[in-house]
C-alpha positions, 0 to 999 in steps of 0.5 A: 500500500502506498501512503499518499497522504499523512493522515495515510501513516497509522502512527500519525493515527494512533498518534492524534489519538493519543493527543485526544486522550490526553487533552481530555484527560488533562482538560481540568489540571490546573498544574499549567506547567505540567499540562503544557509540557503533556500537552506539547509533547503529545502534540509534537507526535503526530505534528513531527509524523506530518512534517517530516512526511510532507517534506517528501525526502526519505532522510528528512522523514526520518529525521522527524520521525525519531523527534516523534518517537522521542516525544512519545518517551516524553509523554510516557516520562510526563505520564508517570510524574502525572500518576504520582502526583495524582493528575491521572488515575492507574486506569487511564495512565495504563491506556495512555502508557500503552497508546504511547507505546503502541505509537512509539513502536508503529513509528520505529517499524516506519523509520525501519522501512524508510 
């Protein structure tokens, strides 16, 4: 299958998915330095994915694509401090945690084919 379009890529999929999650789960946190610093990691997923493929050079995409995959390490290190302090319960932090992972590893498979 020939991607013809970013919202083509299932990371960038999985990805804004994991955005979503996280917008809602942070929508009420009055921590403003710990939801912005969530929050634009997250958003940094799927925007990197995006950029880097409409750059249109394999080497560029590839490039953008491990600023993705190191967001999604941020995201889960943000989500473990958001768990202890209390910002998130066990239940939601598993299904981000895992959505991240999920993300993380479809980008690795992408950035493996490149």
């Amino acid at each position: 299958m020939t991607i013809e379009k970013f919202e083509d890529i299932i990371s960038w999929q999985k990805g804004k998915e994991l955005t979503v999650l996280a917008y809602r789960l942070f929508k009420n946190n009055r921590d403003y330095s710990y939801k912005d610093q969530i929050l634009r990691a997250v958003v940094s997923i799927c925007n990197n994915i995006a950029e880097g493929f409409e750059r249109r050079s394999n080497k560029e995409f590839q490039q953008f694509l491990f600023i993705a995959k190191g967001s999604c390490a941020e995201v889960r290190s943000m989500l473990y401090v958001g768990l202890e302090l209390g910002y998130v319960t066990q239940s939601d932090f598993k299904i981000a945690y895992n959505l991240s992972l999920e993300v993380s590893k479809l980008i690795s498979g992408l950035i493996k084919t490149l």
